[in-house]
ROGUTOR-245299 format. One line per field, with one value per residue (C-alpha): residue in three letters; residue number from 1; x, y, z. Coordinates in pm, whole numbers, padded with zeros to 5 digits. Example, Ala and Ser with C-alpha at 12.3 -4.5 7.8 and 13.67 -1.06 7.14 Angstrom:
<atoms>
aa <- (ALA/SER)
i <- (1/2)
X <- (01230/01367)
Y <- (-00450/-00106)
Z <- (00780/00714)
</atoms>
This chain:
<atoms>
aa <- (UNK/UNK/UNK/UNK/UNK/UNK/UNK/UNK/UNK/UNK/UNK/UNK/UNK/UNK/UNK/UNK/UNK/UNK/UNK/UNK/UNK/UNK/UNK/UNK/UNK/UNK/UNK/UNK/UNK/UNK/UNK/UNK/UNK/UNK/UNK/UNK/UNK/UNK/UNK/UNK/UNK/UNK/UNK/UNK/UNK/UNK/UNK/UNK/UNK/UNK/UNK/UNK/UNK/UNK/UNK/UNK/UNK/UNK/UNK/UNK/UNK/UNK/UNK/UNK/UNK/UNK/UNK/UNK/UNK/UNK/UNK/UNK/UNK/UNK/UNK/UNK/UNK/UNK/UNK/UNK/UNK/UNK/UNK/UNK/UNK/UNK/UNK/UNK/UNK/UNK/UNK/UNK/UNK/UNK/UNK/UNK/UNK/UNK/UNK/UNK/UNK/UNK/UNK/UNK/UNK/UNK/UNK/UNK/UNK/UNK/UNK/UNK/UNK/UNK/UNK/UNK/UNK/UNK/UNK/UNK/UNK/UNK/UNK/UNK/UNK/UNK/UNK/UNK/UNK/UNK/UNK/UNK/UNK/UNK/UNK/UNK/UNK/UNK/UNK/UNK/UNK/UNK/UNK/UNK/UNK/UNK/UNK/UNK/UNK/UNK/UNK/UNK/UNK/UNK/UNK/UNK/UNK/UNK/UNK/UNK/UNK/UNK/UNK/UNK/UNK/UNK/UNK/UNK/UNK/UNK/UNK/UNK/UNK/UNK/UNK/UNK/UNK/UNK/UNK/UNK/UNK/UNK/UNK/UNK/UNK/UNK/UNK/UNK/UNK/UNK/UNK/UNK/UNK/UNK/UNK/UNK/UNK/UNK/UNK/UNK/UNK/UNK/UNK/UNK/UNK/UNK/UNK/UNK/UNK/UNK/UNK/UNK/UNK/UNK/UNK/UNK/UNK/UNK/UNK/UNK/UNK/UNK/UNK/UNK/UNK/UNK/UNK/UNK/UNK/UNK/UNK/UNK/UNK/UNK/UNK/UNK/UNK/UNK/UNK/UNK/UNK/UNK/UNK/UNK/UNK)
i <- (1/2/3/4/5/6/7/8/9/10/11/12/13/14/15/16/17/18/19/20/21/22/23/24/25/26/27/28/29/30/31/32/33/34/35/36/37/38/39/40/41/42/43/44/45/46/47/48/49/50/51/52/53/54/55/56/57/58/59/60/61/62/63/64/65/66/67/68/69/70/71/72/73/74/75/76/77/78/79/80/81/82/83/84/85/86/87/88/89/90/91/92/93/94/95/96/97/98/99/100/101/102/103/104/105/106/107/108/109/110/111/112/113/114/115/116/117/118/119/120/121/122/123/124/125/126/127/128/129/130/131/132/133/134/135/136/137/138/139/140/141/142/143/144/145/146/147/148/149/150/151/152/153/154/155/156/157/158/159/160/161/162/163/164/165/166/167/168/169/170/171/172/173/174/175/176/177/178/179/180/181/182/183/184/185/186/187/188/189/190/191/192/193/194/195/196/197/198/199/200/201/202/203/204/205/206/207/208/209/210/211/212/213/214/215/216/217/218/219/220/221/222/223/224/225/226/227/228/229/230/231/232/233/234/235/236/237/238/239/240/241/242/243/244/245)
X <- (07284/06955/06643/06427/06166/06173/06213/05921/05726/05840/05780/05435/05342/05459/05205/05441/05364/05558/05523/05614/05664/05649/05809/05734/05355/05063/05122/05472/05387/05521/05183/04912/05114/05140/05321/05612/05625/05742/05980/06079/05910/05537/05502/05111/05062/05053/05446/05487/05470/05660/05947/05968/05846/05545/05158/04897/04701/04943/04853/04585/04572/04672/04702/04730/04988/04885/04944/04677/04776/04943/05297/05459/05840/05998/05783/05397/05024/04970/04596/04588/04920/04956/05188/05226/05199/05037/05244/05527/05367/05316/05657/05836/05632/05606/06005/05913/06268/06320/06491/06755/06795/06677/06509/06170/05874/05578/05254/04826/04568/04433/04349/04056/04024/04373/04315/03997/04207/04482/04240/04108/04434/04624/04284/04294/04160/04279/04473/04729/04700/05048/05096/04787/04993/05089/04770/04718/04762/04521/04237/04070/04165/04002/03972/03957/03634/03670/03803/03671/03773/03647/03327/03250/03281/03518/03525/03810/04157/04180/04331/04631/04903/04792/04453/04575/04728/04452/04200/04096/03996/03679/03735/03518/03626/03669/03684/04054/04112/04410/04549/04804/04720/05071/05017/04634/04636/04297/04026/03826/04179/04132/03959/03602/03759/04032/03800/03543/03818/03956/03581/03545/03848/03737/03352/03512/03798/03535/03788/03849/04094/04338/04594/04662/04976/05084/05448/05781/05801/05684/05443/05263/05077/04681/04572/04195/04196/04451/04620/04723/04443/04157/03860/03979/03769/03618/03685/03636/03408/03419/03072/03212/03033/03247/03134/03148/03346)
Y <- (-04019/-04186/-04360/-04081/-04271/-04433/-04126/-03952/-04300/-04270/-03896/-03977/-04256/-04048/-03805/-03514/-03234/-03319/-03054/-03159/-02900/-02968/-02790/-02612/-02668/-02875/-02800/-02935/-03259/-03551/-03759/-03426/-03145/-02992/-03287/-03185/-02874/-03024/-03123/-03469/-03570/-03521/-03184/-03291/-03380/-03756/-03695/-03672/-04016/-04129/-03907/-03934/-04309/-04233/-04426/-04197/-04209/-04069/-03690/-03545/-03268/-03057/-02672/-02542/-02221/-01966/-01608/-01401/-01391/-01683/-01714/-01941/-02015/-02171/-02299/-02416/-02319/-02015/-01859/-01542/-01442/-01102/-00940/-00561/-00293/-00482/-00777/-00625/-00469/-00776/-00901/-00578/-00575/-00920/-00962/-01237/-01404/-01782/-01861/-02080/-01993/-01631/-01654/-01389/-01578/-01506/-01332/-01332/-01299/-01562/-01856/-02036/-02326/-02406/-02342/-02587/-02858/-02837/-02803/-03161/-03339/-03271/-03325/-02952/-02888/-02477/-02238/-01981/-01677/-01470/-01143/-01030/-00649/-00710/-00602/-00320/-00093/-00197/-00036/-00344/-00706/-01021/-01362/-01666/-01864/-02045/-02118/-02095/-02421/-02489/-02248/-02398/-02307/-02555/-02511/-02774/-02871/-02955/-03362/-03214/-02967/-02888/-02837/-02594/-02381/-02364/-02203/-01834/-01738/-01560/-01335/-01165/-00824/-00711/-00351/-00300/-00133/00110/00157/-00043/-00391/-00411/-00339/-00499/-00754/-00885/-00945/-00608/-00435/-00526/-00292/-00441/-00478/-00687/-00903/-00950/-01007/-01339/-01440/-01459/-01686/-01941/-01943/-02028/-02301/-02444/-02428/-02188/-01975/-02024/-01776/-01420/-01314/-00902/-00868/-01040/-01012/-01266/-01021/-00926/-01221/-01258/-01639/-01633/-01991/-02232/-02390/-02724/-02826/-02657/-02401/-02212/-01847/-01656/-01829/-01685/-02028/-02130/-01990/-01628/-01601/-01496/-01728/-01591/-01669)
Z <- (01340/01445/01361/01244/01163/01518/01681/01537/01588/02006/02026/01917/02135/02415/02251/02195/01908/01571/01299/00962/00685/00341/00089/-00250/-00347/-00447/-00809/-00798/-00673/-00940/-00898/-00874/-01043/-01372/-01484/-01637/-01498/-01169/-00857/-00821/-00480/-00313/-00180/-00082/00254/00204/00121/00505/00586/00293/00415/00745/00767/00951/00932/00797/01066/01281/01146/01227/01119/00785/00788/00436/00369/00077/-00046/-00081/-00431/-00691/-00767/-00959/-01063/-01379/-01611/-01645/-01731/-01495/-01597/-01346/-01418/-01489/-01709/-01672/-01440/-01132/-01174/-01173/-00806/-00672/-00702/-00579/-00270/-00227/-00270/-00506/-00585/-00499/-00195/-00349/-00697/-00683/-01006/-00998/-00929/-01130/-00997/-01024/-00897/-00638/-00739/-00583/-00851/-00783/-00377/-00380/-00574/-00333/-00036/-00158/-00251/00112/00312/00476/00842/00797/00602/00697/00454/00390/00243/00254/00315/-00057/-00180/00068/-00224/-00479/-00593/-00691/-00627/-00862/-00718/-01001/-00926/-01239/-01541/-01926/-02138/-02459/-02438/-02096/-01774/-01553/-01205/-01135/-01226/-01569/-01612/-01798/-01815/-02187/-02070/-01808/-01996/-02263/-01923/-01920/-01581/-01525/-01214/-00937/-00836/-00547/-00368/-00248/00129/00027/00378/00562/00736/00869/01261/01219/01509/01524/01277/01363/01330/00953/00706/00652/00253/00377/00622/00336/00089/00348/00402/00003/-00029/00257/00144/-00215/-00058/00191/00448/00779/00746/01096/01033/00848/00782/00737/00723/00796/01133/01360/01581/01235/01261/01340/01491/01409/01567/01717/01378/01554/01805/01586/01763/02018/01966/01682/01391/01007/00909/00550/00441/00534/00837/01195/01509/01827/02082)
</atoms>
């Protein structure tokens, strides 16, 4: 037994690496979720220092994890979920079961109101895609840009769970690739669909997109940019433009 607190405080001064990893998701956070739909702790990146008994300004820097698609388990207001055929898709190819309970999650389409909400309550320097293999299949893929409340047109997070779940989302489509990304390695591996299809989702997120995942393995990985110590080559910039090296 130890100190954590202290130890992460020394390891730090000493100017090691610390990686903290938060669990579940923005939308479960008890202060910024779908209150009452859920966890009991902060999930957001400010939870970090509450947890481990760290200062805020000893992070610096916040990488945000999403699917290239929305899941969702238990309850709660879920606009791009879909029902039927490709839903169902989603979650066999995705092996969408919780971890622990290994109740089915739910699946939609991405959701970039949700993904600019949570890129401005953690304060995110990057984003590490997953599954984007999942959709390798599709003939068409639609991204939620925003949401249709009350005759209008909302492009944030509604104040309220009942407000939520009252949204309709109002989708761009998008051409799918229909061939496998699963031994794609680099960007220009990808099929120009798939590459336009990331540069869509950071130009709507206004954030760089650091890391794309393909698969399970470990190797099925593509780093578009160093995730902890930012730049480091060509990096996919938020307005959907590639830099060069």
């Amino acid at each position: 037994m130890v100190d954590s607190s202290l130890a992460l405080y020394t390891a730090l001064q000493r100017r090691k690496n610390v990686l903290f990893e938060g669990a579940q998701g923005t939308l479960l956070d008890l202060d910024h979720g779908t209150y009452p739909y859920v966890t009991s702790s902060n999930p957001v990146a400010g939870g970090a220092c509450v947890g481990a008994g760290i200062g805020p300004t000893m992070i610096d820097r916040v990488i945000g994890v999403a699917k290239a698609y929305t899941t969702r388990v238990g309850e709660g207001p879920f606009p791009t979920e879909l029902h039927e055929e490709i839903g169902q898709a989603l979650g066999a190819r995705g092996a969408e079961f919780g971890t622990t309970t290994g109740r089915q999650r739910r699946c939609g389409w991405f959701d970039a109101v949700i993904g600019r909400y949570a890129v401005r309550i953690n304060g995110l320097d990057c984003l590490a895609i997953t599954k984007l293999d999942v959709l390798d299949e599709m003939d068409e893929i639609q991204v939620c840009v925003a949401y249709e409340l009350g005759g209008k047109t909302c492009r944030e997070l509604p104040t309220s769970a009942s407000l939520f779940a009252q949204c309709k989302p109002i989708y761009e489509t998008m051409p799918g690739w229909k061939q496998s990304t699963e031994d794609c390695r680099t960007l220009e591996d990808l099929p120009k669909a798939a590459l336009d299809y990331l540069k869509f989702l950071a130009e709507l997120m206004d954030v760089p997109i650091a890391i794309v995942s393909l698969g399970a393995s470990r190797d099925q990985t593509i780093i578009v940019e160093d995730p902890i110590h930012g730049p480091k080559r060509a990096l996919l910039h938020a307005d959907g433009t590639q830099a060069q090296p």
